[in-house]
Backbone as XML, in Angstrom:
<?xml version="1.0"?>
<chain id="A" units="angstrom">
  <residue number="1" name="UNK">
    <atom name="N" x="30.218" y="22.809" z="4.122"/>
    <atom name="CA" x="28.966" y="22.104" z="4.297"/>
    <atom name="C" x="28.068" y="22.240" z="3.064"/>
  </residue>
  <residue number="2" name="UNK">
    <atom name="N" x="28.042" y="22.967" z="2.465"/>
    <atom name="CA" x="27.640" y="23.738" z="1.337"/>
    <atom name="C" x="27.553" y="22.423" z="-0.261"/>
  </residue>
  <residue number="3" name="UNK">
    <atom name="N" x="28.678" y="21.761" z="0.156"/>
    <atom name="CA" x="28.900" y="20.556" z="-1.254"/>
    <atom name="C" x="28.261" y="19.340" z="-0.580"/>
  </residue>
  <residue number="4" name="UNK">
    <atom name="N" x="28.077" y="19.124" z="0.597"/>
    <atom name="CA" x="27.082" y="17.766" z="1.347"/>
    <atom name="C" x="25.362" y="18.118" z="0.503"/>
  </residue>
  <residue number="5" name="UNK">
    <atom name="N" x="24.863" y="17.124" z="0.291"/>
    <atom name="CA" x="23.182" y="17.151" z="0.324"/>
    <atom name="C" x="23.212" y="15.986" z="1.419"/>
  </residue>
  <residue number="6" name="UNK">
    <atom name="N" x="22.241" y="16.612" z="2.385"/>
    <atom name="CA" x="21.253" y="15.820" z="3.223"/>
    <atom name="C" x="20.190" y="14.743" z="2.298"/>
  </residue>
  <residue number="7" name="UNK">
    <atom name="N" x="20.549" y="13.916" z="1.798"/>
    <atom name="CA" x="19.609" y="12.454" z="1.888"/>
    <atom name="C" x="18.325" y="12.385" z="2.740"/>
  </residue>
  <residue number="8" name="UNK">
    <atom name="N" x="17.499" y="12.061" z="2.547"/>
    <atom name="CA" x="16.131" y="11.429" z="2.807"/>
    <atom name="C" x="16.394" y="10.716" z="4.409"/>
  </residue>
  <residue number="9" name="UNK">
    <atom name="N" x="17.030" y="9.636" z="4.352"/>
    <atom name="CA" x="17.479" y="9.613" z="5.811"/>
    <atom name="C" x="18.328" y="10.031" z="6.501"/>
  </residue>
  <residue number="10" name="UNK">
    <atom name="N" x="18.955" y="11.303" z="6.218"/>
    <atom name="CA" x="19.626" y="11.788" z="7.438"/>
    <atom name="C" x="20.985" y="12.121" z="7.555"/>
  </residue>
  <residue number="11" name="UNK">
    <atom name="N" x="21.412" y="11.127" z="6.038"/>
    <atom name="CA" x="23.307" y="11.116" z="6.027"/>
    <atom name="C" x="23.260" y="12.174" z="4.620"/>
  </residue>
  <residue number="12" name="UNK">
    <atom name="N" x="24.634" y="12.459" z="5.192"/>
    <atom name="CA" x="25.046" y="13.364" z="4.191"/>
    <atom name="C" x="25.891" y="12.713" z="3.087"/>
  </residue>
  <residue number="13" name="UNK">
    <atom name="N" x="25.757" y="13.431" z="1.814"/>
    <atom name="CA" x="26.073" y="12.554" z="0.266"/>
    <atom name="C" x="26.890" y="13.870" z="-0.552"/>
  </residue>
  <residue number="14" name="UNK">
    <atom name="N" x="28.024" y="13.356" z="-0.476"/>
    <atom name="CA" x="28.584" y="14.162" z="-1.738"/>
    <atom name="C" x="28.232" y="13.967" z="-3.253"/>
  </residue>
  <residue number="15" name="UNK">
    <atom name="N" x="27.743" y="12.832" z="-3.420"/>
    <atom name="CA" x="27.423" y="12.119" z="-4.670"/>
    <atom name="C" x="26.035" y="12.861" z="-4.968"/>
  </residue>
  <residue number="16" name="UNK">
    <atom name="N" x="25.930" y="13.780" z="-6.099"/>
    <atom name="CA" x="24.660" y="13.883" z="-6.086"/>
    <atom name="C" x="23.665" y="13.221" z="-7.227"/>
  </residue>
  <residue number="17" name="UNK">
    <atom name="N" x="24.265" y="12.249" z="-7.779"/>
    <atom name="CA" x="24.053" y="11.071" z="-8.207"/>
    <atom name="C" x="23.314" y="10.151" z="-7.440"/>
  </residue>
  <residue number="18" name="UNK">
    <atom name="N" x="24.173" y="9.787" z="-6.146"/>
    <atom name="CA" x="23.668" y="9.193" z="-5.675"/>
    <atom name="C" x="22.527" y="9.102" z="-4.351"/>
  </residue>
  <residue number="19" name="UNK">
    <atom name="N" x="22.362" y="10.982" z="-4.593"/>
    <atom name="CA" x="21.239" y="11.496" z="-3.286"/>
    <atom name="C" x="20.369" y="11.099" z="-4.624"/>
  </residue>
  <residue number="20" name="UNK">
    <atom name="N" x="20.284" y="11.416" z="-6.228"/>
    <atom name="CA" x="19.145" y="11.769" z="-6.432"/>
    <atom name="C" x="18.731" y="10.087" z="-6.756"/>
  </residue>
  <residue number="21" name="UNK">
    <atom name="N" x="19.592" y="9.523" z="-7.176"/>
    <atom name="CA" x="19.139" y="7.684" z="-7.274"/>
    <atom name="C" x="18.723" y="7.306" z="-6.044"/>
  </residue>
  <residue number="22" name="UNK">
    <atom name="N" x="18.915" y="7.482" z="-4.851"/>
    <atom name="CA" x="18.109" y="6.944" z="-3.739"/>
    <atom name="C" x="16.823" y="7.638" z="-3.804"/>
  </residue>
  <residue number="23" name="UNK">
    <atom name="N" x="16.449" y="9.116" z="-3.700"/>
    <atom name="CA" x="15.047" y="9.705" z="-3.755"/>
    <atom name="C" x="14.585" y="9.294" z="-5.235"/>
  </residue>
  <residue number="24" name="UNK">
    <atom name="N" x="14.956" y="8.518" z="-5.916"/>
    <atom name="CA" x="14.429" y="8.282" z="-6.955"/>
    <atom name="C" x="13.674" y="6.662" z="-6.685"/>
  </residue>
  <residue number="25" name="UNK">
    <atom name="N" x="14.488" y="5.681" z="-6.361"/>
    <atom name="CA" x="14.263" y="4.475" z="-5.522"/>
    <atom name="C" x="13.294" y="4.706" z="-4.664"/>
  </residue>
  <residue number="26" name="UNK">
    <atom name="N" x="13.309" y="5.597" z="-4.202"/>
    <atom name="CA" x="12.355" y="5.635" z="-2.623"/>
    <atom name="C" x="10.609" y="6.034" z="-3.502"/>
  </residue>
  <residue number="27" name="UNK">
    <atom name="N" x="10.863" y="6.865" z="-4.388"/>
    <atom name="CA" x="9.587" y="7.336" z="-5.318"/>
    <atom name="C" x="9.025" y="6.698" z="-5.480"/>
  </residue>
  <residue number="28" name="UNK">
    <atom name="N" x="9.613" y="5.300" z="-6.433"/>
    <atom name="CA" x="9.380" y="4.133" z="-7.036"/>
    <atom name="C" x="8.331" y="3.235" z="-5.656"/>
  </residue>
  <residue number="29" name="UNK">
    <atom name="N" x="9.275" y="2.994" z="-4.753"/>
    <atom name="CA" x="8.796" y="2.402" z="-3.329"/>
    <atom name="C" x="7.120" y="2.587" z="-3.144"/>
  </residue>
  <residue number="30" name="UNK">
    <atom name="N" x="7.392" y="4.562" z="-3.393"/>
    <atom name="CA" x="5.953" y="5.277" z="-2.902"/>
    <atom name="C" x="5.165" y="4.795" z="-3.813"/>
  </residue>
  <residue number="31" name="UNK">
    <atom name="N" x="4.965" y="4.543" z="-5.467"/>
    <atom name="CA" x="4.369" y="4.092" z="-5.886"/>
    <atom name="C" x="4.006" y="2.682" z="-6.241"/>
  </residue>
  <residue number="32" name="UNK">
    <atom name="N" x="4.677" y="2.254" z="-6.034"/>
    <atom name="CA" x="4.313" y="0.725" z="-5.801"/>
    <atom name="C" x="3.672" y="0.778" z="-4.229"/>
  </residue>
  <residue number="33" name="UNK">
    <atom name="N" x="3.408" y="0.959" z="-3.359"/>
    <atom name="CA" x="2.162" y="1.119" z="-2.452"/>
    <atom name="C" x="1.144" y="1.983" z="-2.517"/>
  </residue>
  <residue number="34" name="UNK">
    <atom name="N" x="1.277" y="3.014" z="-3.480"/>
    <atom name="CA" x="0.193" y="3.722" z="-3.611"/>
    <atom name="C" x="-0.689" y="2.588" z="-4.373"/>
  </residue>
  <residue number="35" name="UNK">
    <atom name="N" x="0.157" y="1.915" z="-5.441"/>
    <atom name="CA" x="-0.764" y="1.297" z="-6.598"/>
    <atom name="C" x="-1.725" y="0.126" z="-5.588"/>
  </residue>
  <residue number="36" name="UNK">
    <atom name="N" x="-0.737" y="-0.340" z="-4.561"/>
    <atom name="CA" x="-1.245" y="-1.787" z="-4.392"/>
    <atom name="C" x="-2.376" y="-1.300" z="-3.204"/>
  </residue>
  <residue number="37" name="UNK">
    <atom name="N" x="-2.197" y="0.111" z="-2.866"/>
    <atom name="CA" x="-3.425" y="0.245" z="-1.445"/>
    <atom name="C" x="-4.496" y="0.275" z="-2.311"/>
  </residue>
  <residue number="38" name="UNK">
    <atom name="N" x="-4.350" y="0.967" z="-3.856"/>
    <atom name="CA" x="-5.783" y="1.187" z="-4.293"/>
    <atom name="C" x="-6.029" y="0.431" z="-5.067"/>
  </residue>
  <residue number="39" name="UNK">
    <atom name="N" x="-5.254" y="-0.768" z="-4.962"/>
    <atom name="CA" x="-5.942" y="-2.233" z="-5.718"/>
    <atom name="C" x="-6.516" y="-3.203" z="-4.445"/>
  </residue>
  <residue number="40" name="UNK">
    <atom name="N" x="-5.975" y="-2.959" z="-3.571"/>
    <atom name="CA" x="-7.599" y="-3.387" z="-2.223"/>
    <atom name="C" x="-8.099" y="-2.574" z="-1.757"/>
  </residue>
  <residue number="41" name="UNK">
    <atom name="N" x="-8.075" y="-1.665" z="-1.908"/>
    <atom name="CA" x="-9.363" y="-0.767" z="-1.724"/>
    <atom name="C" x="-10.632" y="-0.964" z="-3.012"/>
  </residue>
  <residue number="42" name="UNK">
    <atom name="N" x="-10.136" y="-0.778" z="-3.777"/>
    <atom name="CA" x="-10.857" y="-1.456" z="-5.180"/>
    <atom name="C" x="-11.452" y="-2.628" z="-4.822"/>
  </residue>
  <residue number="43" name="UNK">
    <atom name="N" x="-10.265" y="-3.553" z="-4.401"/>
    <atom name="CA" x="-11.213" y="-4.778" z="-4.142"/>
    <atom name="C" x="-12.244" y="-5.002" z="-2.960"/>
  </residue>
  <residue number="44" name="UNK">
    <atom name="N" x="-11.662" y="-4.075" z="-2.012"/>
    <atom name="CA" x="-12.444" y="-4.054" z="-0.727"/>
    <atom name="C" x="-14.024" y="-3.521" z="-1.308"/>
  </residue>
  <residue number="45" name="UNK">
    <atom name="N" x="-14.189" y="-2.572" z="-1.964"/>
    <atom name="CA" x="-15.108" y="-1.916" z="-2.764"/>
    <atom name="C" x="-16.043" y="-3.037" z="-3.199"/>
  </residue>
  <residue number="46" name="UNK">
    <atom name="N" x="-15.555" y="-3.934" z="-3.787"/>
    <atom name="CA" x="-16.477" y="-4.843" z="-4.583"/>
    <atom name="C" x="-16.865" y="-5.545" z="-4.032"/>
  </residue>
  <residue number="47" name="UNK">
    <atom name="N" x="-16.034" y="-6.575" z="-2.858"/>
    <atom name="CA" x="-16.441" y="-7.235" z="-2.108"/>
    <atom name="C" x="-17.464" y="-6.710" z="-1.370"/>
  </residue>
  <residue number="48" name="UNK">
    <atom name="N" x="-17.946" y="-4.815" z="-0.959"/>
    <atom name="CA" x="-18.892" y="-4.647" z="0.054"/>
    <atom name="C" x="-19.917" y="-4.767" z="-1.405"/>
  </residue>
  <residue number="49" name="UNK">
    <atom name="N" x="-19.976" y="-4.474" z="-1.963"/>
    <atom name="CA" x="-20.967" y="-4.649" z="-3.213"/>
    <atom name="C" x="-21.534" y="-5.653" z="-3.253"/>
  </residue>
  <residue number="50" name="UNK">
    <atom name="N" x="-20.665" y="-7.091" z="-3.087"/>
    <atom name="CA" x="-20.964" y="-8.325" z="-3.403"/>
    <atom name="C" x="-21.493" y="-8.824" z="-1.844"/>
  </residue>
  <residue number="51" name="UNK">
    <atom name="N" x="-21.294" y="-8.401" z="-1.187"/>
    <atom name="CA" x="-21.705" y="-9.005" z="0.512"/>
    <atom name="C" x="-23.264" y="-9.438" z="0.331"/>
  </residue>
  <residue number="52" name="UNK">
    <atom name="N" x="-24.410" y="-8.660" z="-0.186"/>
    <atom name="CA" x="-25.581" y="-8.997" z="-0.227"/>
    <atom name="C" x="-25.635" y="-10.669" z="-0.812"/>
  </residue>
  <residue number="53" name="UNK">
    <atom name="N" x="-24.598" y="-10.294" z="-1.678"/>
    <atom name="CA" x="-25.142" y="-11.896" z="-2.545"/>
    <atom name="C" x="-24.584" y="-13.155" z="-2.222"/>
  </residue>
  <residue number="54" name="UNK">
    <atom name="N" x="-23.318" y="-12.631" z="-1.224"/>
    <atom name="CA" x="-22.162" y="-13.673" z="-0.307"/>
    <atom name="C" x="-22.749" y="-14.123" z="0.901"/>
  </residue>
  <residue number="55" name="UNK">
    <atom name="N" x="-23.594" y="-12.901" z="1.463"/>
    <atom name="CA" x="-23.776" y="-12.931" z="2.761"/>
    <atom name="C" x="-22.585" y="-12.901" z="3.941"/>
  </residue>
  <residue number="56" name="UNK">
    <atom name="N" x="-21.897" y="-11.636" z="3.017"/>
    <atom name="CA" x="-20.515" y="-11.472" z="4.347"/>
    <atom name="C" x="-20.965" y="-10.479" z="5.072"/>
  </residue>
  <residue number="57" name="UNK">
    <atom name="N" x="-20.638" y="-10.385" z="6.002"/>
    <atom name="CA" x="-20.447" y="-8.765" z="6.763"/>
    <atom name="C" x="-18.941" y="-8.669" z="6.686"/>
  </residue>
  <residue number="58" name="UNK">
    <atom name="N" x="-18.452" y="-7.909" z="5.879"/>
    <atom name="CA" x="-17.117" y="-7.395" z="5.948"/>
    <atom name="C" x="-16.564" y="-6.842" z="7.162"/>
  </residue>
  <residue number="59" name="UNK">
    <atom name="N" x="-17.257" y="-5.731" z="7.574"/>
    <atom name="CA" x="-16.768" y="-5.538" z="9.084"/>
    <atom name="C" x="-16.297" y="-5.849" z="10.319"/>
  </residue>
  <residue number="60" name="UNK">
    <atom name="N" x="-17.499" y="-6.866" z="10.113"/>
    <atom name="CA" x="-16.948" y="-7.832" z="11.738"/>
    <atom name="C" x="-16.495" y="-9.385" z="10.827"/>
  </residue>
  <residue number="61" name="UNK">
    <atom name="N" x="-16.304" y="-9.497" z="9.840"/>
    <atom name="CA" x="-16.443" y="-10.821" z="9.598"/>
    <atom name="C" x="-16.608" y="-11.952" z="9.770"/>
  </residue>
  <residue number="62" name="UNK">
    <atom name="N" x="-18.373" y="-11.711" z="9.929"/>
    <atom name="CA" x="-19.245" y="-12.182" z="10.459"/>
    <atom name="C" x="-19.693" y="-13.523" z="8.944"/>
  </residue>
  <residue number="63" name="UNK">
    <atom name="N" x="-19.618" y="-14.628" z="8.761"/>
    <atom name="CA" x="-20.334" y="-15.542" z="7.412"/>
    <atom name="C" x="-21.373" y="-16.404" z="7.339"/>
  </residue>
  <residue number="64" name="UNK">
    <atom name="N" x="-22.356" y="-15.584" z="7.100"/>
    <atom name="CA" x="-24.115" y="-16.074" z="7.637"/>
    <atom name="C" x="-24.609" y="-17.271" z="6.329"/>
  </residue>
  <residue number="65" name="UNK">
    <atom name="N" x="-23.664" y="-17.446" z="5.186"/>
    <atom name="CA" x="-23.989" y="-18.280" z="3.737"/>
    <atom name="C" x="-24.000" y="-19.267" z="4.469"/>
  </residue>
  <residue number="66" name="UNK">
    <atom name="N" x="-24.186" y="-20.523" z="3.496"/>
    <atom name="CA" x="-24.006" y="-22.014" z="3.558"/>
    <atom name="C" x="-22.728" y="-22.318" z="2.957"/>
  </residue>
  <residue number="67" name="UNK">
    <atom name="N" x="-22.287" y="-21.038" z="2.028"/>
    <atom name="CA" x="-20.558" y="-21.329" z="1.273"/>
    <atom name="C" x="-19.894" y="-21.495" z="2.502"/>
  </residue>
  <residue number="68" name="UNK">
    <atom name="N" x="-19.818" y="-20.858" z="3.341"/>
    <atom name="CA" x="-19.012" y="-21.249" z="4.533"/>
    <atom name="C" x="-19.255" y="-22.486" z="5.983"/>
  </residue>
  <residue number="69" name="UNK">
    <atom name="N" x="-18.516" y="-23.006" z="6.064"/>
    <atom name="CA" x="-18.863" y="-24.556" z="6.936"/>
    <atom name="C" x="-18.991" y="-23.645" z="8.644"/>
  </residue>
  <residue number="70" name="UNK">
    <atom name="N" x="-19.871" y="-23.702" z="9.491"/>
    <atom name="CA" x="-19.421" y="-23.132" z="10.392"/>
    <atom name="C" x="-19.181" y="-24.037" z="11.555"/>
  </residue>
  <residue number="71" name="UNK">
    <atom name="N" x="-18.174" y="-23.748" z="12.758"/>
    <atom name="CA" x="-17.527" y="-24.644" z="13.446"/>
    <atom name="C" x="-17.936" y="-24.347" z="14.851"/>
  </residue>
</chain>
């Protein structure tokens, strides 16, 4: 049992090539959503910044402007 590595999900890999190219893939994964949560959060950020001058309520998205047609 000793020459198996346990993998990330669960199966066992003699390849340890190919345990460390999957946790390497999966890294990649983690950062490409780390990047993209804190590029709308960023944007979420600005938009509450900009709400005074939009007249959004972000929260309830609620659109009190004239930019928006209401129905």
């Amino acid at each position: 049992m000793s020459q198996f590595r346990k993998n990330i999900f669960g199966r066992f890999s003699q390849n340890k090539h190919v345990y460390c190219s999957e946790k390497f893939e999966n890294f990649k994964k983690m950062l490409f959503f780390q990047k993209w949560t804190k590029l709308f959060n960023t944007s979420r950020e600005i938009l509450k910044k900009l709400k005074s001058f939009l007249g959004i309520n972000i929260g309830n998205e609620k659109f009190e402007d004239n930019l928006f047609q209401k129905y």
